[in-house]
C-alpha positions in Angstrom: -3.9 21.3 -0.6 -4.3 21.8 -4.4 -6.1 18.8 -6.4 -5.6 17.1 -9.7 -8.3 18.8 -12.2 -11.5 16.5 -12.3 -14.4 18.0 -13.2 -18.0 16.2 -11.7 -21.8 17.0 -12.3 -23.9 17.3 -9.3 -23.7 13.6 -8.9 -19.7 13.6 -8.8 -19.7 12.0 -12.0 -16.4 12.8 -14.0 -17.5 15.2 -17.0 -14.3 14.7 -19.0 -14.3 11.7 -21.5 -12.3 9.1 -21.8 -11.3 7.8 -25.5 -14.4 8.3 -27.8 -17.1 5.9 -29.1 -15.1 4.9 -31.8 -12.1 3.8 -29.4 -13.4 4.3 -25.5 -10.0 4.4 -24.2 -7.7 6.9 -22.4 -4.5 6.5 -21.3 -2.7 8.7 -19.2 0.0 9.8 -16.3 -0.5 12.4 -13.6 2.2 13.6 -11.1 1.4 14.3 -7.5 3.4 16.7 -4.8 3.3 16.4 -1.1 0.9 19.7 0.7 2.6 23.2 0.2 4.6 22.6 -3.2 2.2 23.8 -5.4 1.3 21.1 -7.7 -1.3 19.1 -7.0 -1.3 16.5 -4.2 -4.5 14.8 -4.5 -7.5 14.3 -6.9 -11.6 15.1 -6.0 -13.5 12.1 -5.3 -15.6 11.1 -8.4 -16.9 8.1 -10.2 -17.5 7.5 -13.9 -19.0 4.4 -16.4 -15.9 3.2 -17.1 -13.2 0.6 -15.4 -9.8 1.9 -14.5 -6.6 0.2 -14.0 -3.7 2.1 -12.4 -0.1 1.6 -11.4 2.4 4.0 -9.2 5.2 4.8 -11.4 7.3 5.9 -8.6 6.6 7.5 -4.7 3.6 6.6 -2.9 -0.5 7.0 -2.9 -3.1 6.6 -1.1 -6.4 5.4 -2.7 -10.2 5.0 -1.7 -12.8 3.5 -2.9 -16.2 3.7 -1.9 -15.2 3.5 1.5 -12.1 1.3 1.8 -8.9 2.5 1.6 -5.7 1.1 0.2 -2.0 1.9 0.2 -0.2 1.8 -3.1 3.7 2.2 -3.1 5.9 2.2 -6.7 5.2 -0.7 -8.7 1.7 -1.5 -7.7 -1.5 -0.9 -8.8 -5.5 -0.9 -8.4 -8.3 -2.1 -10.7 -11.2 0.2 -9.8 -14.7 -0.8 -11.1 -16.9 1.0 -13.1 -19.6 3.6 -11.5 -17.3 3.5 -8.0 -16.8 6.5 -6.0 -12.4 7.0 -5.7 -10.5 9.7 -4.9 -6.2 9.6 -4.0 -3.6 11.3 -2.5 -0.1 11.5 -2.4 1.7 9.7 0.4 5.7 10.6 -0.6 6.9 13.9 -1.5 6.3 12.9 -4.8 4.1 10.4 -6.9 3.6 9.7 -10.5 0.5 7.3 -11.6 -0.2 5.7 -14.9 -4.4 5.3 -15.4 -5.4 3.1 -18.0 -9.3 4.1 -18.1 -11.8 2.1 -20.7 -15.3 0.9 -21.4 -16.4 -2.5 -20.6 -17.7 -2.4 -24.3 -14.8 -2.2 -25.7 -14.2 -5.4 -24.7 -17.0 -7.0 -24.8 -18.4 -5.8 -28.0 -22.2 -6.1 -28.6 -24.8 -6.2 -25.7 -25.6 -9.7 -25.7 -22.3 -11.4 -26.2 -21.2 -14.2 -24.4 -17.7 -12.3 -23.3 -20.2 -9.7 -21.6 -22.5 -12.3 -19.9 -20.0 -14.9 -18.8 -17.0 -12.4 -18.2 -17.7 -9.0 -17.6 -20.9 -8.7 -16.1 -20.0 -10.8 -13.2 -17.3 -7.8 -12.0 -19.3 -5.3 -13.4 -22.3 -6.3 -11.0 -20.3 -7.4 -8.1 -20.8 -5.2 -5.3 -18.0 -6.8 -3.5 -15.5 -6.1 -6.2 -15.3 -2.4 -6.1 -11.7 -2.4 -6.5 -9.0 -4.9 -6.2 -5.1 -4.0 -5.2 -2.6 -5.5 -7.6 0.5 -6.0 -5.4 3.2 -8.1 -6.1 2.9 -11.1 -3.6 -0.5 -11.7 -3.8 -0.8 -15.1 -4.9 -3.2 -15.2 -7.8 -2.9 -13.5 -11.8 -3.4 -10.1 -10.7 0.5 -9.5 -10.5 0.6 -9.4 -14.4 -1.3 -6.3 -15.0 1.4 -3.5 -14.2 3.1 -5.0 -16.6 0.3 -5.3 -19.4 -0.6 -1.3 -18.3 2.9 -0.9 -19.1 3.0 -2.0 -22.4 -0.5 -0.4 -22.5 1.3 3.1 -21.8 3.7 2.4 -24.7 1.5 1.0 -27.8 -0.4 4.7 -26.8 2.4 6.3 -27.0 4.4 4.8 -30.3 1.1 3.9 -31.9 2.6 1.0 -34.5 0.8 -0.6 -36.3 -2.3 -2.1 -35.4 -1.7 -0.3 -32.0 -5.2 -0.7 -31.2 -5.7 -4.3 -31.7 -2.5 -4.8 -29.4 -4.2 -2.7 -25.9 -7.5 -4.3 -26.7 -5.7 -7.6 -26.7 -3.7 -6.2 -22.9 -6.5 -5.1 -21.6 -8.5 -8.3 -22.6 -5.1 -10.3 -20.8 -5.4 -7.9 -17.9 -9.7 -8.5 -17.5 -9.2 -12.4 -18.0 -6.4 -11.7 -14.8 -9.1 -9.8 -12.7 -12.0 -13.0 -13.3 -9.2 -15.8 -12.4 -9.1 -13.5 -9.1 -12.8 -13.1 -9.5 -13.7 -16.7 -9.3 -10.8 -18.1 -7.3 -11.8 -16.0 -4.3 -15.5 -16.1 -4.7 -15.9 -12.2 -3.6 -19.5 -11.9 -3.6 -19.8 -14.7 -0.1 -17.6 -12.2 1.7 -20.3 -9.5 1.0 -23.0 -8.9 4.3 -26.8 -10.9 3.3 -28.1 -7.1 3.2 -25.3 -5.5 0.5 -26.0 -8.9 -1.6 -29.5 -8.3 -1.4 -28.9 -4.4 -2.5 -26.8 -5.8 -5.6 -29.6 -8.2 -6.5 -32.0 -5.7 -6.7 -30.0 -3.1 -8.4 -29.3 -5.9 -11.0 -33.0 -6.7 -11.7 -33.1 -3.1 -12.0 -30.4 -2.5 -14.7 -32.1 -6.2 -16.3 -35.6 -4.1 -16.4 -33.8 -1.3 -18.1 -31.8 -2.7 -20.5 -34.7 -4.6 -22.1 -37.4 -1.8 -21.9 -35.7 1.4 -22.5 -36.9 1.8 -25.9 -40.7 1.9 -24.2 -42.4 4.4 -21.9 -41.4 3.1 -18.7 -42.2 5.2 -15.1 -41.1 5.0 -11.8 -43.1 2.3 -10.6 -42.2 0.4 -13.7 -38.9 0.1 -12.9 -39.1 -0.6 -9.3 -41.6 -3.0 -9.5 -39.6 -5.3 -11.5 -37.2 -5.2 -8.7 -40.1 -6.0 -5.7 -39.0 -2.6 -4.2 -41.2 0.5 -3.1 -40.2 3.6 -5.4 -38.5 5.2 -2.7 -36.0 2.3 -1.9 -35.7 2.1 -5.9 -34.7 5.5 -5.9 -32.4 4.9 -2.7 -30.3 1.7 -3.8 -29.7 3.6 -6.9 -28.3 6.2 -5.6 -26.1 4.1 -3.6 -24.4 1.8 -5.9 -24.7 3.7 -8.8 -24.8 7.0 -7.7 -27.6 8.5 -10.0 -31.6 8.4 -9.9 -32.9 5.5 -11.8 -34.3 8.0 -14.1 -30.7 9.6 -14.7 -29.0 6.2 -15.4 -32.5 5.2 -17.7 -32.0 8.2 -19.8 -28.4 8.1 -19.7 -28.4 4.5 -20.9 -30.7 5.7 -23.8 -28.1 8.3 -25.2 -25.4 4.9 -24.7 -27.7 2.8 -27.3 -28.7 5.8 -29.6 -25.2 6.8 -30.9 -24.7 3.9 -33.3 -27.8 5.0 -35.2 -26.5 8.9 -34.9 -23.7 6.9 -37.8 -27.1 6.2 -40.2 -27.2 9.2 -42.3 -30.7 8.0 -43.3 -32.3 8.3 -39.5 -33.5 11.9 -38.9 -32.8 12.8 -34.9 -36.3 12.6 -34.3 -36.8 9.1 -35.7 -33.5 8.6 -33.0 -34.9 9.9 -30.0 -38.4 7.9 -30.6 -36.5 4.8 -31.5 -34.4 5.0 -27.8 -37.3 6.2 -25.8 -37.6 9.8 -25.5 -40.4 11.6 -25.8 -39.3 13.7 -28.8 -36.1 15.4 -30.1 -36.0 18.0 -28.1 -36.0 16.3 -24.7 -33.2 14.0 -26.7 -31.3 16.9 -27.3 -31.5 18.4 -23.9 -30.6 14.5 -21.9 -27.9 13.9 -25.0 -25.8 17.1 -24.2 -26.4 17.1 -20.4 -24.7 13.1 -20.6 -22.0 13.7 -23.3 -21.6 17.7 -23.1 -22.3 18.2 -26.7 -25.7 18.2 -28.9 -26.7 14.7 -30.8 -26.3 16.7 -34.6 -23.1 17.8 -33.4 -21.5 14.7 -32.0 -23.0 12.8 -35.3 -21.0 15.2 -37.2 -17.8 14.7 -35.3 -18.2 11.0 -35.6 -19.1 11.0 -39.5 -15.9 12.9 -40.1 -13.7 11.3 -37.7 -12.7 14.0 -35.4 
């Protein structure tokens, strides 16, 4: 069998990126042969920060995530959440997909918003609401997205004018579509006492993180605030998010430096000290192992617009 190209860190994170900061969104179709034709029939199980949403243009796949599986024939689709594990395979002869892959932050906008506390949080967090399938007769709002990643597929394509606002304003039609579900099937009660207890904890420890990264935080730190021993720190990280808390610490730090990499007047040091790092060399180092490319060199590319 020959796979789809997706390239993953130790972790199985997906290395490639998806839009840029500027516009963190990537549209994109992939065709898929049956064993033995040559083309690739199936792509690596991986995970990455972002959401997708996906249709089948035509034939037939086969989808998992985390560890359930789902059949997806032409005309349907799947919303996969962010930091998932999902792989897929062709089914048919032949199948084409269309991927519609973006950062919750482009929707919600700042950290602290309302959208991203009242809207996107709740899915993001939801360990029950790994993925959803988006099939015709179900009864609820999901069976409008295919279309909206439709029309996704062509403002990318034609780029008119104001082509941007227009898939924000699909993809904030197609979230609003995936919280109606959300709500109206109250996911999270169908989850086991222990898995809701897991996500609890690894949302006291993203809460911990997000409101002391800029400090000298440890292990312990980090655990503590979630009532856990290091070790099961370490081990329900790993788990639902599929890194060390360390890895998704420093990798959140590189997240909330790049606005200041735009201010000319901040040196890299004054950067790194700002988010947390020890210095700019360690910044350096964590920055290019997360994004592939050094801090001055990504402030360059985002200063001239490349």
């Amino acid at each position: 069998m020959k796979s789809s190209v997706v390239a993953v860190d130790k972790n199985l994170k997906e290395q490639i990126s998806h839009g840029n900061y500027a516009f963190p969104v990537d549209v994109h179709s992939e065709v898929f042969q049956a064993e033995g034709t040559g083309a690739p029939s199936y792509f690596v199980c991986h995970w990455h920060p972002e959401s997708e949403l996906m249709i089948v243009l035509s034939g037939s796949m086969r989808y998992q995530v985390n560890e359930t599986v789902y059949d997806i024939k032409e005309g349907e689709g799947l919303f996969i959440n962010s930091n998932c594990l999902h792989m897929g395979t062709a089914v048919s002869e032949q199948a084409s997909t269309l991927s519609v892959i973006f950062h919750p932050r482009f929707l919600y906008g700042y950290e602290d918003s309302l959208i991203r506390e009242k809207y996107i949080s709740p899915i993001l967090d939801s360990a029950a609401f790994s993925a959803y399938p988006l099939k015709s007769e179900n009864r609820d709002a999901s069976h409008i997205i295919p279309g909206l990643l439709l029309q996704c597929m062509h403002l990318y394509e034609e780029k008119d004018l104001a082509w941007e606002l227009h898939v924000k304003a699909s993809l904030l039609s197609c979230w609003g579509a995936l919280f109606a579900v959300f709500t109206e099937k109250g996911t999270d009660r169908k989850t086991t006492a222990r898995s809701r207890e897991a996500a609890g904890k690894a949302k006291s420890i993203l809460e911990f993180i997000r409101n002391h990264y800029t400090q000298k935080i440890s292990l312990a730190d980090i655990a503590g605030a979630a009532a856990l021993s290091t070790g099961e720190c370490g081990r329900i990280c790993k788990r639902l998010l599929h890194q060390t808390p360390f890895e998704y610490l420093n990798a959140y730090r590189v997240e909330q430096s790049i606005p200041d990499l735009l201010k000319k007047d901040l040196s890299i040091t004054e950067i790194a000290l700002k988010h947390g790092f020890s210095g700019s060399s360690y910044y350096a180092e964590t920055f290019k192992s997360v994004k592939g490319i050094t801090p001055s060199a990504f402030r360059r590319s985002l200063i001239s617009g490349g």
